[in-house]
N, C-alpha and C positions, 0 to 999 in steps of 0.2 A: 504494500500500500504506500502510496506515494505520500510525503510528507506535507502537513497545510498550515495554513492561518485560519485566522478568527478573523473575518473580516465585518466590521461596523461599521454602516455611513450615517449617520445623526442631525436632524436639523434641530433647533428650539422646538420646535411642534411636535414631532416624535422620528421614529424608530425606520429608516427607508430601507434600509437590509441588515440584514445578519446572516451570515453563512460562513462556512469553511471553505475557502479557498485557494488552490494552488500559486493564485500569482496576483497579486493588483499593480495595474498603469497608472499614476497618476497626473494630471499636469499642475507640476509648480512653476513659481514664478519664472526659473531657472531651464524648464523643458520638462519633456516628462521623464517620472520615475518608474520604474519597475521595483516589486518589495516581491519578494521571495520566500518560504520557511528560512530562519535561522539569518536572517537581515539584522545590521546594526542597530539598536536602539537609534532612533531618527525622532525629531520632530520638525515639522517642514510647512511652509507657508505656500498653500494652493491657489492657483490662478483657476477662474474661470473655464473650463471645456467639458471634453470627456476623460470619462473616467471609466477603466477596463477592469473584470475583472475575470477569470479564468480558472474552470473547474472542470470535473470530472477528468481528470487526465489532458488538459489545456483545450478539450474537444469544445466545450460549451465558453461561451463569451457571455457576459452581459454587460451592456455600457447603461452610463449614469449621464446625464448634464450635471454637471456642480456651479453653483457660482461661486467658488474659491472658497477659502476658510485654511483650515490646517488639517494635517496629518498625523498622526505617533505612531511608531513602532516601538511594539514594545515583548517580547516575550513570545514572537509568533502570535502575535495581535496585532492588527491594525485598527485604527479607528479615524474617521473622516468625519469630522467636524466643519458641515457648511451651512450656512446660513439658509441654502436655499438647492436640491437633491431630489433629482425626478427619475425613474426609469424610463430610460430611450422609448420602451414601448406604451409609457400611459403618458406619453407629452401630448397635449391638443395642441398640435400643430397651426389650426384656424383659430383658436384661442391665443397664440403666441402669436401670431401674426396680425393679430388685433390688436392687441395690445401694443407692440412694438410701432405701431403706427401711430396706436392715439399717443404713446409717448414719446416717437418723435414729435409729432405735433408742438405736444407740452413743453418738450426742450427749446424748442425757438420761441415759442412763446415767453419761458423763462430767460432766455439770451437776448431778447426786444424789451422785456420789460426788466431789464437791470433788477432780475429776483435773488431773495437770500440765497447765499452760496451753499446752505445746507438741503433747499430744493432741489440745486438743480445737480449735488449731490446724490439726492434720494431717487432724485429722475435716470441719472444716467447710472447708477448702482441696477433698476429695474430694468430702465434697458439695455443695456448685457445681458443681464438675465434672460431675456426673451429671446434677443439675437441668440447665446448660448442652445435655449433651447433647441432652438429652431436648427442650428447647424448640427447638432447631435442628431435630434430625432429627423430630420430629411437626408443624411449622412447614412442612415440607420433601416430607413425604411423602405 
């Protein structure tokens, strides 16, 4: 039997996966990682993308969207701490693409009206998000 990890991806709201797995990708700020059984203790700051993960004998894949956060390794643990953690296959794709529109919209709207810089902060924090989704799960599908 091939050796695994504990892998956990966590938003504030709850629990996106848990499972044993042979291999997680992730993208940090720096490019992506690859975490393996028997990986350095790591803790690492995630950018925005996909995020891979690889079981059953590397045969099965399942990708995530992340909007960044951090990573630990820890003991043949991993754990993925992001704010915001969707699987590839339950992204509304027509829901991400709506959104990403009214919030560009919002964005010039807030870059004409000389808006608090923590709007237009939360604006384009959300829109990543969306672009994110959108390039995972049309990448995906």
């Amino acid at each position: 039997m091939a050796r695994t990890l504990l892998c956990e991806i966590v938003t504030p709201e709850r629990i996106v996966y848990t499972n044993e797995v042979e291999m997680v990708i992730a993208p940090t700020l720096d490019g992506e990682i690859g975490i393996l059984p028997l990986h350095v203790p790591l803790v690492t700051v995630l950018a925005a993308g996909e995020l891979r993960v690889r079981y059953n004998h590397s045969k099965d894949v399942e990708w995530f969207a992340i909007s960044g956060g951090y990573l630990q390794v820890h003991e043949d643990k991993v754990i993925v701490l992001a704010d915001n953690a969707q699987v590839a296959s339950q992204i509304d794709v027509e829901r991400a693409r709506l959104a990403k529109e009214t919030l560009e919209s919002r964005m010039r709207d807030l870059n004409e009206a000389a808006a608090d810089a923590a709007d237009r902060d939360t604006c384009e924090f959300d829109l990543r998000w969306c672009e994110t989704q959108l390039k995972v799960a049309e990448k995906r599908a």
